[in-house]
PyMOL Python script that loads the backbone (N, CA, C, O; Angstrom):
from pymol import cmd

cmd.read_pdbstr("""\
ATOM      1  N   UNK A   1      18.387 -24.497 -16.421  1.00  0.00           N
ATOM      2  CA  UNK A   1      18.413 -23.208 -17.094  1.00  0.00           C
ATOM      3  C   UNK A   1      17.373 -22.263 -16.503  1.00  0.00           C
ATOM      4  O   UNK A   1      17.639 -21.062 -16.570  1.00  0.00           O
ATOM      5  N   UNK A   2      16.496 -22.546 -16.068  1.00  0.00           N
ATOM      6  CA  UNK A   2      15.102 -21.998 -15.357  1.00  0.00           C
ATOM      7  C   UNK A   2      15.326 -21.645 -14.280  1.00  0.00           C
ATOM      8  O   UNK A   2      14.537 -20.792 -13.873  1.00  0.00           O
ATOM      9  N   UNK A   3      16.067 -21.931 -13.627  1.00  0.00           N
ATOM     10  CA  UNK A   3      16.758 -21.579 -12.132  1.00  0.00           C
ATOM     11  C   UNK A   3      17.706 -20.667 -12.082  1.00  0.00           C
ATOM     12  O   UNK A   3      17.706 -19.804 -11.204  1.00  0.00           O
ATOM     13  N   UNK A   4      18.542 -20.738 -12.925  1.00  0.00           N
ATOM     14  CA  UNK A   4      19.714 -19.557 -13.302  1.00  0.00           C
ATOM     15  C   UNK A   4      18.972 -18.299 -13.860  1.00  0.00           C
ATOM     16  O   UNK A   4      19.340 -17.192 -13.468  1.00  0.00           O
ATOM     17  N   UNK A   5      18.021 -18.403 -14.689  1.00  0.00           N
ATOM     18  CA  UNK A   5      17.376 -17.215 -14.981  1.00  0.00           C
ATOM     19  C   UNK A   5      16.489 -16.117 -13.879  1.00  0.00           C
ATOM     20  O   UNK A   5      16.337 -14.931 -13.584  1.00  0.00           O
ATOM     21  N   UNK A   6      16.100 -17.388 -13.579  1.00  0.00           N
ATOM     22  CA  UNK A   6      15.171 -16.681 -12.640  1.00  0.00           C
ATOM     23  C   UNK A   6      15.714 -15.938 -11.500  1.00  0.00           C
ATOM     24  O   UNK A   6      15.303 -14.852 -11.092  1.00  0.00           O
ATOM     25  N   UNK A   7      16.821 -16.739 -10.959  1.00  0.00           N
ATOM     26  CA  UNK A   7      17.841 -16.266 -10.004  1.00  0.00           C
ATOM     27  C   UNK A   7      18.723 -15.002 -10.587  1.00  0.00           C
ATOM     28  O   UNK A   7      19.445 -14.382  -9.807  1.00  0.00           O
ATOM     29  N   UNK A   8      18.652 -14.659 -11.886  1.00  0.00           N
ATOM     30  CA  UNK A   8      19.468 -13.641 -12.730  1.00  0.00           C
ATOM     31  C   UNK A   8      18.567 -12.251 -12.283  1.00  0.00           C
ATOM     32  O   UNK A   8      18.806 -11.150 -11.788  1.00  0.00           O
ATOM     33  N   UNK A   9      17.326 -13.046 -12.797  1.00  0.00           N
ATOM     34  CA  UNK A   9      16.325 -11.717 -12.411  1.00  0.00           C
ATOM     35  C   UNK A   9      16.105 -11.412 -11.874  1.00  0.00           C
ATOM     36  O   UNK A   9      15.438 -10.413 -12.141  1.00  0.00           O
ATOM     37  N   UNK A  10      16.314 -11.792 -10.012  1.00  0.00           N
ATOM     38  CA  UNK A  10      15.600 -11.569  -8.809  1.00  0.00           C
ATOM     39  C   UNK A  10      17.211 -11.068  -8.970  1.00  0.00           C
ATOM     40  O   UNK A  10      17.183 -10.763 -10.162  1.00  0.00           O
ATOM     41  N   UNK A  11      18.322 -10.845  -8.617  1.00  0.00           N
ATOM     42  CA  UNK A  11      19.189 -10.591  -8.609  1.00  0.00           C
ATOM     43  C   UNK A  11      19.082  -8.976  -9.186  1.00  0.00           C
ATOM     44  O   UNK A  11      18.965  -7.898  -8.603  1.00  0.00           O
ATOM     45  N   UNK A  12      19.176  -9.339 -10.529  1.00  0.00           N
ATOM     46  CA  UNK A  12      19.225  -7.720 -11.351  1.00  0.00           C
ATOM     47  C   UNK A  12      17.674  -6.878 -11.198  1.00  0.00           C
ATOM     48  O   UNK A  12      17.723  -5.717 -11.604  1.00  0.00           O
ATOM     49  N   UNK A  13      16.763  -7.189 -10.835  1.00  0.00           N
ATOM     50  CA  UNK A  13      15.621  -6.474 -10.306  1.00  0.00           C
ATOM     51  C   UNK A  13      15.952  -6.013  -8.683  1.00  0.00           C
ATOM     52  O   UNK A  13      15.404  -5.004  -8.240  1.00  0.00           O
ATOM     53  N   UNK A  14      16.901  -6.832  -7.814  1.00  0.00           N
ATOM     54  CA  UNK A  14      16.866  -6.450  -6.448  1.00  0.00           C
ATOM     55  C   UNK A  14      18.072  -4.919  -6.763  1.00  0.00           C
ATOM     56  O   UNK A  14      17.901  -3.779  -6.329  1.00  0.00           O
ATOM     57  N   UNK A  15      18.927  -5.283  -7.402  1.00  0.00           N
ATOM     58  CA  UNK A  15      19.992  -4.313  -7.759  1.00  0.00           C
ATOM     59  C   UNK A  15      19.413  -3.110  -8.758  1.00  0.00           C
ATOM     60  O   UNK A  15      20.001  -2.029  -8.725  1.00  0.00           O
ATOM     61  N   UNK A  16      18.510  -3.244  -9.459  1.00  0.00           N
ATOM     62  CA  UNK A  16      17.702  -1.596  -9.809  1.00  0.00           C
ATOM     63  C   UNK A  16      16.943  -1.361  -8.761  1.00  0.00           C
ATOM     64  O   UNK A  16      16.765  -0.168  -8.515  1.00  0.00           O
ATOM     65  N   UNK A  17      16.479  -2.067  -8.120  1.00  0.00           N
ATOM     66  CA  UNK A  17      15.459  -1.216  -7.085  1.00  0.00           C
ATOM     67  C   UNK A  17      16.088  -0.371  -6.387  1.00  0.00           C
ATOM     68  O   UNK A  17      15.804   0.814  -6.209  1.00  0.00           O
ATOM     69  N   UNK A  18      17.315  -1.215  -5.811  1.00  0.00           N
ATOM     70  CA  UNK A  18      18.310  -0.120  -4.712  1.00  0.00           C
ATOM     71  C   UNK A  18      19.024   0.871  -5.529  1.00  0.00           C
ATOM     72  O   UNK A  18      19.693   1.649  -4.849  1.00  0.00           O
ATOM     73  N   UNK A  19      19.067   1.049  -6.736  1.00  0.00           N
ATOM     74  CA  UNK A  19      20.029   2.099  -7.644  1.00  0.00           C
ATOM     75  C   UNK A  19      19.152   3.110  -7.426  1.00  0.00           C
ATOM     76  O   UNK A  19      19.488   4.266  -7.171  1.00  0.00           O
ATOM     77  N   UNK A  20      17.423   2.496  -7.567  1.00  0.00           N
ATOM     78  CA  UNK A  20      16.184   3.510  -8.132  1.00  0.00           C
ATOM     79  C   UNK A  20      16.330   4.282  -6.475  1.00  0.00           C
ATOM     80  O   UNK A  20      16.613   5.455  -6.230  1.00  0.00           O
ATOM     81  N   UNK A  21      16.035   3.196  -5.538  1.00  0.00           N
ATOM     82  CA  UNK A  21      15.602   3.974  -4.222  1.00  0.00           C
ATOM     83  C   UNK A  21      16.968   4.949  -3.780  1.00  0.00           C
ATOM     84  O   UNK A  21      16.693   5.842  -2.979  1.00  0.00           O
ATOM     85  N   UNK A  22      18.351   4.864  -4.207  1.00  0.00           N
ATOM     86  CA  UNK A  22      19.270   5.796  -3.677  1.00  0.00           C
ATOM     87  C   UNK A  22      19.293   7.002  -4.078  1.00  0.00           C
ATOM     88  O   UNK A  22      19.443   8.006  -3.382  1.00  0.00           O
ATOM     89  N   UNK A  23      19.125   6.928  -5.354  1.00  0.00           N
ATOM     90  CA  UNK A  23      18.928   8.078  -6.746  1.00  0.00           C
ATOM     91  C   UNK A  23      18.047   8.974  -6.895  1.00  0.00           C
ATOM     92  O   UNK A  23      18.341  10.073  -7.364  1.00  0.00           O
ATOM     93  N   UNK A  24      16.548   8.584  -6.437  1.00  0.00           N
ATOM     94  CA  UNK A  24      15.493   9.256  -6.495  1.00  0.00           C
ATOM     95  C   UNK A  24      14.558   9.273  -5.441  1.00  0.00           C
ATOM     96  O   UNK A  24      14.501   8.426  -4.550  1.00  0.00           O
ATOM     97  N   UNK A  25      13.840  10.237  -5.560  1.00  0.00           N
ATOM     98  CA  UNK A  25      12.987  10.333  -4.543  1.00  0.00           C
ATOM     99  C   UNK A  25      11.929   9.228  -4.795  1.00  0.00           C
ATOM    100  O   UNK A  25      11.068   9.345  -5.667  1.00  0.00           O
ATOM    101  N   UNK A  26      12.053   8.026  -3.893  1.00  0.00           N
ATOM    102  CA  UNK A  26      10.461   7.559  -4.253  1.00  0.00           C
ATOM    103  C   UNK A  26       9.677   7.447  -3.248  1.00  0.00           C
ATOM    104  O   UNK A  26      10.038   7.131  -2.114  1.00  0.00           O
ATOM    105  N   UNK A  27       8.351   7.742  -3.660  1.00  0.00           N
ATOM    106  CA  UNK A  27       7.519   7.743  -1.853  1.00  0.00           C
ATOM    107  C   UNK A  27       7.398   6.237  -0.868  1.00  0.00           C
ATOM    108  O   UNK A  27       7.595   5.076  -1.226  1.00  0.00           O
ATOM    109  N   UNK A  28       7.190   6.520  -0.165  1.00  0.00           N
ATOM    110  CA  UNK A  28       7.413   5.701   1.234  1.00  0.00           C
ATOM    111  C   UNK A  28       5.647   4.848   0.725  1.00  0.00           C
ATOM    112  O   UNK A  28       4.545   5.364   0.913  1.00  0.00           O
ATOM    113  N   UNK A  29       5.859   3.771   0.217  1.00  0.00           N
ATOM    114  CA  UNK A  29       3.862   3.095   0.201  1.00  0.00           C
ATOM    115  C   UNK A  29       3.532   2.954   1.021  1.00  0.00           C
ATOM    116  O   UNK A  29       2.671   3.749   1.400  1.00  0.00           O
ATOM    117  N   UNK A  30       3.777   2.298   1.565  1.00  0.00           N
ATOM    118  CA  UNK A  30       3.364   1.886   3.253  1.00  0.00           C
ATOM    119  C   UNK A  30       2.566   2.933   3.956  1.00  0.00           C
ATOM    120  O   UNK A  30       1.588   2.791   4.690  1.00  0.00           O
ATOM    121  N   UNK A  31       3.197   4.024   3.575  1.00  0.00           N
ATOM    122  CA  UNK A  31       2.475   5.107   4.429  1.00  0.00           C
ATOM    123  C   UNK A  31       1.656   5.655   3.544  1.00  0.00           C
ATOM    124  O   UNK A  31       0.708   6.269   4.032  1.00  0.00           O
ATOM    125  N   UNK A  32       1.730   5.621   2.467  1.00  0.00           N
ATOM    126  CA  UNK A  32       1.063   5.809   1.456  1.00  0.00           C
ATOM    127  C   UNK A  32      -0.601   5.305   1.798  1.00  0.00           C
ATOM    128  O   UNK A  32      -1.509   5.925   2.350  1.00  0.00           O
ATOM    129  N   UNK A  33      -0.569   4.305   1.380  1.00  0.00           N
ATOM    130  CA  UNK A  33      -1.447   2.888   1.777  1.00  0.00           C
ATOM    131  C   UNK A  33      -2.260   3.460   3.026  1.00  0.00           C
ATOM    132  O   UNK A  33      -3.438   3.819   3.044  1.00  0.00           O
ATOM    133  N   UNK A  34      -1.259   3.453   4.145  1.00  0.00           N
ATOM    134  CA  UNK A  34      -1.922   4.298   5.582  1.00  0.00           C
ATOM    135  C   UNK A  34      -2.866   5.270   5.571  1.00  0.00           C
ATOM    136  O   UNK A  34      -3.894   5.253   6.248  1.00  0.00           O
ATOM    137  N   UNK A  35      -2.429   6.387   4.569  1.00  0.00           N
ATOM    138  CA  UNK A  35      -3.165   7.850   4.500  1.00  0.00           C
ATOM    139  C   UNK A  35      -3.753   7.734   3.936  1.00  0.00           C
ATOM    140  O   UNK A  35      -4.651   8.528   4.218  1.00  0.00           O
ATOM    141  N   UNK A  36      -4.128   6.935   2.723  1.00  0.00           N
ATOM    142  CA  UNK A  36      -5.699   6.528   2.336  1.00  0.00           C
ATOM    143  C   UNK A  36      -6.519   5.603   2.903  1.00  0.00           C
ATOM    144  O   UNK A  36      -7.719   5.878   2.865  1.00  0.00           O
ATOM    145  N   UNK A  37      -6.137   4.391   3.515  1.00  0.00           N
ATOM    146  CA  UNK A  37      -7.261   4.186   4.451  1.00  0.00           C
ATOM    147  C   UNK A  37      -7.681   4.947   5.398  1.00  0.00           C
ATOM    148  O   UNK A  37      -8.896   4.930   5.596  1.00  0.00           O
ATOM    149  N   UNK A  38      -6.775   5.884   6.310  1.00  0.00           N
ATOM    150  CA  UNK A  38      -7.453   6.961   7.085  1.00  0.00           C
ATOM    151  C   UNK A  38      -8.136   8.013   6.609  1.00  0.00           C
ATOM    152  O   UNK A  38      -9.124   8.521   7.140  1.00  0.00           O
ATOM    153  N   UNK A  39      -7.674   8.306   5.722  1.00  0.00           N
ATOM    154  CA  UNK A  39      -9.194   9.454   4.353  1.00  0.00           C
ATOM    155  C   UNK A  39     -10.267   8.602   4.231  1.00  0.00           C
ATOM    156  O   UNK A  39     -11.387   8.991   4.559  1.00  0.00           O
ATOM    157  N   UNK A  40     -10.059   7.369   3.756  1.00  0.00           N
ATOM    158  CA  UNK A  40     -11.108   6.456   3.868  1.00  0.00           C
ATOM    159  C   UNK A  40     -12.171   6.282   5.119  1.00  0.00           C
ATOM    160  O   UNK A  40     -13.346   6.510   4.832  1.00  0.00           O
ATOM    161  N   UNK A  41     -11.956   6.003   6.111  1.00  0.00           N
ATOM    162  CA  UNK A  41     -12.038   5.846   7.173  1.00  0.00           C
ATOM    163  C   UNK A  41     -12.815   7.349   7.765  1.00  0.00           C
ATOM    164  O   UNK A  41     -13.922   7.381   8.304  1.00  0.00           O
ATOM    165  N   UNK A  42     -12.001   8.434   7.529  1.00  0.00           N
ATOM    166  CA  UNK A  42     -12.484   9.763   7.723  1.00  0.00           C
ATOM    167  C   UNK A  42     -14.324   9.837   7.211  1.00  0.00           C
ATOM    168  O   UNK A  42     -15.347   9.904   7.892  1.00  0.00           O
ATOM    169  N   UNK A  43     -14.065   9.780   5.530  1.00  0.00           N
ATOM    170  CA  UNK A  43     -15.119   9.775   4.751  1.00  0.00           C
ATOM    171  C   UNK A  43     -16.595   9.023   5.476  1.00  0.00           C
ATOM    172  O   UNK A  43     -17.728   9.406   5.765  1.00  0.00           O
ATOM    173  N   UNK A  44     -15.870   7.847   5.550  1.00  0.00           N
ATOM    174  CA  UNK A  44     -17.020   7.405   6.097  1.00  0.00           C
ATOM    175  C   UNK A  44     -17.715   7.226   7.195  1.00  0.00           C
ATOM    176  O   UNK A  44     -18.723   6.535   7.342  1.00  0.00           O
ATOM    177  N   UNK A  45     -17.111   7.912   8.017  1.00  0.00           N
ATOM    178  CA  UNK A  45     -17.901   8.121   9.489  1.00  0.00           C
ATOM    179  C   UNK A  45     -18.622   8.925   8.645  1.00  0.00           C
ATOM    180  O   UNK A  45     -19.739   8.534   8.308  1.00  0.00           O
ATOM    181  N   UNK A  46     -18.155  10.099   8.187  1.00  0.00           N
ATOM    182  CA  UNK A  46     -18.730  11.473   8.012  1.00  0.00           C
ATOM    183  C   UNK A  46     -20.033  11.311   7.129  1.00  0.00           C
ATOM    184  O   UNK A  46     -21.068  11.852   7.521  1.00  0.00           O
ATOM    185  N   UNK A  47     -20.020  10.561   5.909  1.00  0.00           N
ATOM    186  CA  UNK A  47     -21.173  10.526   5.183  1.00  0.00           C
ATOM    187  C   UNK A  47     -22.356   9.037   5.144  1.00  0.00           C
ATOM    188  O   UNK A  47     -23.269   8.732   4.377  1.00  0.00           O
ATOM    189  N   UNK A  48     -21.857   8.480   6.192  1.00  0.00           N
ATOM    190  CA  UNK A  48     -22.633   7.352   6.871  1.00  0.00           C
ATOM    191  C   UNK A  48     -23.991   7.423   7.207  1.00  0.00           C
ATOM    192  O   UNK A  48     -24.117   8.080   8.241  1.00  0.00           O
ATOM    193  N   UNK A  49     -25.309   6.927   6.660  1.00  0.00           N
ATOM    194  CA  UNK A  49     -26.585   7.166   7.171  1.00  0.00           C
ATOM    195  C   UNK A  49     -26.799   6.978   8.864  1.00  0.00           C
ATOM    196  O   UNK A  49     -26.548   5.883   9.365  1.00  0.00           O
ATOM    197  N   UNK A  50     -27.164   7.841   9.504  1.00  0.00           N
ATOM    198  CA  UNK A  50     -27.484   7.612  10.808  1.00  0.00           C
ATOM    199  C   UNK A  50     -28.191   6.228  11.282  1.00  0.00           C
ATOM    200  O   UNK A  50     -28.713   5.578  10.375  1.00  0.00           O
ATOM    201  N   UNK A  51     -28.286   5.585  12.892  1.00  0.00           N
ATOM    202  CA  UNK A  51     -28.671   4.277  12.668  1.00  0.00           C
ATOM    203  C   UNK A  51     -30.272   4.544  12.955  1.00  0.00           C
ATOM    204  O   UNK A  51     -30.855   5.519  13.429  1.00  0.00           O
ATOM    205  N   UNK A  52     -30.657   3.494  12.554  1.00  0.00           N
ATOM    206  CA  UNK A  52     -32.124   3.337  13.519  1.00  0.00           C
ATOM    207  C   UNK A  52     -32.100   3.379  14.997  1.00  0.00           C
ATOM    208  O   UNK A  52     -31.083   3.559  15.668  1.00  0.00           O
ATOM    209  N   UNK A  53     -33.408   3.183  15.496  1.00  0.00           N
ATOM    210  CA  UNK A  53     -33.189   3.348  16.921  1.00  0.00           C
ATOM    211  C   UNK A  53     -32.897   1.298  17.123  1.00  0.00           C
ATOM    212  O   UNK A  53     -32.073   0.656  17.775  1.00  0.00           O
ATOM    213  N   UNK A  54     -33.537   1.065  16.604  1.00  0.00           N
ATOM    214  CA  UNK A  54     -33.556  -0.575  17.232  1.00  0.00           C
ATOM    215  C   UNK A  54     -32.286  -1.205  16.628  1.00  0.00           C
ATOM    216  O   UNK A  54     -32.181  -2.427  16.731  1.00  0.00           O
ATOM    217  N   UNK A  55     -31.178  -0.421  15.925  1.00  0.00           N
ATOM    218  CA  UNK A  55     -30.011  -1.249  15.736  1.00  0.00           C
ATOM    219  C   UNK A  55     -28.902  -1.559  16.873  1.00  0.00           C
ATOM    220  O   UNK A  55     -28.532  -1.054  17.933  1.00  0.00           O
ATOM    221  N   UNK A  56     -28.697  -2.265  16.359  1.00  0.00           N
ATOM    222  CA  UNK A  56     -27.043  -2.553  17.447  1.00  0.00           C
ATOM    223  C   UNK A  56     -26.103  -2.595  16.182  1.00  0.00           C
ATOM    224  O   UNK A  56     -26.227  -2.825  14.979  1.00  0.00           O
ATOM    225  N   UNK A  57     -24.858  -2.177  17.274  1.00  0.00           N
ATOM    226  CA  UNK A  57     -23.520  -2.756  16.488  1.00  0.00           C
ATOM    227  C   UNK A  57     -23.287  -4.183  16.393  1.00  0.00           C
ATOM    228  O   UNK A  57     -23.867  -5.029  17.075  1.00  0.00           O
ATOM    229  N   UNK A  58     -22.263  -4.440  15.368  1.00  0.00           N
ATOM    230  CA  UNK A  58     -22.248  -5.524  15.289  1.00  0.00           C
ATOM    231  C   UNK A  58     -20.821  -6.322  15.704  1.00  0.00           C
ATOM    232  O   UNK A  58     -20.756  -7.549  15.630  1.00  0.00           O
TER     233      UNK A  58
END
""", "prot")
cmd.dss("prot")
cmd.show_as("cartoon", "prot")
cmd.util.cbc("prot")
cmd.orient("prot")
């Protein structure tokens, strides 16, 4: 019985997702995801304390 259900639900959850994604606009995450680590990324060069002289990278 646990197998049929579960298989019901991955089933009827795979079949709203594609109703949701044909129907409506939904944003792309992935790229989503992308453009905030590169804001991220931006930020922090920019407000990063300068190094010492005797540091290295690591």
């Amino acid at each position: 019985m646990g197998i049929i259900r579960s298989g019901f639900q991955i089933i009827l959850g795979t079949g709203f997702g594609i109703y949701i994604a044909q129907n409506y606009n939904v944003p792309n995450i992935k790229k989503l995801v992308n453009t905030g680590i590169v804001m991220a990324k931006h930020i922090e060069e920019n407000y990063r304390k300068p190094k010492k002289k005797g540091e290295e990278d690591a």
